[in-house]
N, C-alpha and C positions, 0 to 999 in steps of 0.2 A: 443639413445636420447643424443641430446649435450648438456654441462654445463648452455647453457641458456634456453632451452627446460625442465632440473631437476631442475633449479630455481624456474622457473614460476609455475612449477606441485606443489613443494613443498611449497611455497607463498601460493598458491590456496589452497590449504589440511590444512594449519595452519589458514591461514582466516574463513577456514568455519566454524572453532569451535565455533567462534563467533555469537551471536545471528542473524537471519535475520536484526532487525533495527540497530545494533549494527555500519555498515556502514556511515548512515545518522549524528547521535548524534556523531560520533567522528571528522565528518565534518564540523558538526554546532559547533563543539566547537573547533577546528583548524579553520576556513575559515567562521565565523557568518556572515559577509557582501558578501560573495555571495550571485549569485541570486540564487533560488532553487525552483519556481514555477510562472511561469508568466500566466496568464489569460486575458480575457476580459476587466479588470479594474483593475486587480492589479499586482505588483510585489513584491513578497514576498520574502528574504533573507532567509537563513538557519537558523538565528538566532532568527528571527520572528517566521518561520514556527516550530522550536524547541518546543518554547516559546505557543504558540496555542496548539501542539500536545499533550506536558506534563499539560495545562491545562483541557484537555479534559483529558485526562488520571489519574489527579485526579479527576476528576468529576464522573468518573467510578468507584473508591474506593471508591467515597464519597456513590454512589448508589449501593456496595457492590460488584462490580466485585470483584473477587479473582484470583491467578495465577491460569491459565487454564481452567478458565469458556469461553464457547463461546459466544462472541459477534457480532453479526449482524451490517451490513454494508446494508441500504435500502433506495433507492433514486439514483434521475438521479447524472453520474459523474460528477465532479468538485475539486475544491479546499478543500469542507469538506468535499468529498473521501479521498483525499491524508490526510486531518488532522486526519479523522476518523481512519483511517487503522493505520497510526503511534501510534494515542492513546493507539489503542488495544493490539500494539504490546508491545508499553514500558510498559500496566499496564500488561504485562504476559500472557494477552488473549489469544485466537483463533477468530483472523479474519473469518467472515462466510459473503463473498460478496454476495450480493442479487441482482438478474437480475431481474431490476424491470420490466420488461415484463410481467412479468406472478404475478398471485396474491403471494404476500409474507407470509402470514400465514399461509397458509400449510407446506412449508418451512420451517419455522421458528420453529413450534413446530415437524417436522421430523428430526429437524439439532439440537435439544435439547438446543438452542440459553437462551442464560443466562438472555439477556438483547439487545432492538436495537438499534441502532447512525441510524437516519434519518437524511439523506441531505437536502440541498434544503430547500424553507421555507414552505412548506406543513407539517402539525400536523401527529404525528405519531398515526398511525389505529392499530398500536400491541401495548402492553402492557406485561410488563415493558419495557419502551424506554424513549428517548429524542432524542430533536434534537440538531445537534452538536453546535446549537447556545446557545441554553440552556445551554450544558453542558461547555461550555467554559465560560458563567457568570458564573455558580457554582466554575466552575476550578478555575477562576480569586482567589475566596478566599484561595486557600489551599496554601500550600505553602512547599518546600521541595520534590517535588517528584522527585524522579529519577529513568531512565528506569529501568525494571526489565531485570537482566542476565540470559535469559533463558537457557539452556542447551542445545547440539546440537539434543539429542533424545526430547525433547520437542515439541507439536505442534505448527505450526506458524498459520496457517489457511486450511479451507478445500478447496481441489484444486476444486470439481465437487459437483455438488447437483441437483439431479434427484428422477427422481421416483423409481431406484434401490437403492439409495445409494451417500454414497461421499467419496472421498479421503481424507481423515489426512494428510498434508505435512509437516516435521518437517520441524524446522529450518536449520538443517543439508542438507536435502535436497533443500530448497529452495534455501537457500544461495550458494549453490552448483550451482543451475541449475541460479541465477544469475550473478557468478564470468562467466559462461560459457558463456553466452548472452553477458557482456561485454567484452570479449575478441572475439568471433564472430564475434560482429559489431564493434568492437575497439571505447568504448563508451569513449570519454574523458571529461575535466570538460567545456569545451568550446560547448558544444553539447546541443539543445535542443530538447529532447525525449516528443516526446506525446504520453503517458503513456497509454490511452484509447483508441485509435484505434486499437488494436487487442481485437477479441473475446475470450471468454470463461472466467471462473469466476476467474481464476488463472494468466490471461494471464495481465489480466492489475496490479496487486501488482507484479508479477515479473517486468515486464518494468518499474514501478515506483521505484520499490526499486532500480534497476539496476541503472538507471539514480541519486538517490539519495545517492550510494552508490561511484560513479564515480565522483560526487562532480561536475553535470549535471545539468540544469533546466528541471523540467516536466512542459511542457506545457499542461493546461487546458482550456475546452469549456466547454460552455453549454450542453444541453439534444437537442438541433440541430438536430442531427444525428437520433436520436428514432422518431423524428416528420418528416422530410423530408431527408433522408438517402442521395441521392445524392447532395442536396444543404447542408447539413450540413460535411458532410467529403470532398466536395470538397472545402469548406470554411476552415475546420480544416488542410489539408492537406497542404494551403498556409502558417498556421502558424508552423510548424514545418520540422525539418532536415527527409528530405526521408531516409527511411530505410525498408530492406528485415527482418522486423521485425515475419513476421508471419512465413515465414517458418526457421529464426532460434527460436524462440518457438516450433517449429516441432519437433527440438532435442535437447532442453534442457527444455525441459517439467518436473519434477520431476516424478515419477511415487510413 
């Protein structure tokens, strides 16, 4: 291996120690006027989306999440995906993504789920929950929260949730199988990633984080795609940078 080949190895191995989100919030606070999520109607800065995620994130303490309770992610993707998932991460949680395809309450009490963030503006059908609109007026009040440093054996979120079972993915892990995804696709801060077009429960928080982590925009849609699959991703597909995104998830999967 040559000097710049032991560099990068060893860059990677001291980054990972750092929490999953730990990427995003030290970009929102170097670079707050990037962009960092563009959508249908809006454009959101790092600074904004900081500013949203730590408000949900106390709304979550205010409704007793604690470090390493699970919290559910239910509802079609968008923008309070990316807010929800960051919340969970900075209030210490374990993200548990919910494919709303299938009914969410069985799920939910199999995955020992603390508490839910419903997207979207449909009323949450589980209990205890809110939706991330809710809990961002609650958030508005609190004040003082700062992400929690999780550890790198810590979990970040469950990778899989089936009828056998799910994966635990630390942050050690994830963040691992992210630094490998951006250097893969050589993800820069000029890039925008659409974080949602790959399958599987795991597959969209590593792409988002990757791109949030590279000081990237994730580009979001609507629930399009769940309603009419080829006019919604061939819609999505003109709003973001092409990338052989799935099959590098192939090997940088965490296990």
């Amino acid at each position: 291996m040559d000097a710049v080949g032991r560099t990068t190895t060893q860059t990677m191995h001291a980054v990972a120690a750092e929490p999953l989100h730990q990427g995003f919030f030290t970009h929102a606070q170097v670079a707050p006027d990037d962009i960092a999520v563009i959508g249908p109607t809006v454009r959101w800065t790092y600074g904004q989306l900081r500013d949203q995620a730590l408000s949900v994130s106390g709304a979550l303490a205010v409704a007793g999440v604690r470090v390493g309770d699970r919290v559910a992610v239910v509802g079609p993707t968008g923008l309070d995906t990316v807010i929800a998932t960051l919340a969970i991460l900075a209030a210490g949680g374990v993200c548990v993504p919910i494919d709303t395809v299938e009914p969410a309450e069985p799920v939910l009490e199999h995955a020992g789920v603390r508490m839910a963030l419903f997207t979207g503006d449909g009323p949450p059908n589980w209990l205890p929950a809110l939706t991330v609109s809710e809990a961002l007026r609650i958030g508005a009040r609190t004040c003082d929260v700062t992400p929690v440093r999780s550890a790198p054996a810590d979990p970040a979120f469950l990778g899989s949730i089936d009828e056998t079972g799910y994966a635990v993915v630390t942050h050690a892990a994830a963040h691992d199988a992210v630094m490998e995804l951006s250097v893969r696709l050589g993800v820069t801060g000029d890039d925008r990633i659409g974080a949602f077009a790959a399958t599987g429960a795991a597959a969209p928080i590593l792409m988002m984080l990757m791109a949030l982590t590279a000081g990237a925009a994730v580009v979001v849609a609507d629930d399009a795609p769940r309603r009419n699959l080829e006019r919604g991703m061939n819609g999505f597909a003109l709003a973001v940078r092409h990338r052989d995104a799935v099959a590098a998830l192939d090997t940088a999967m965490p296990s």
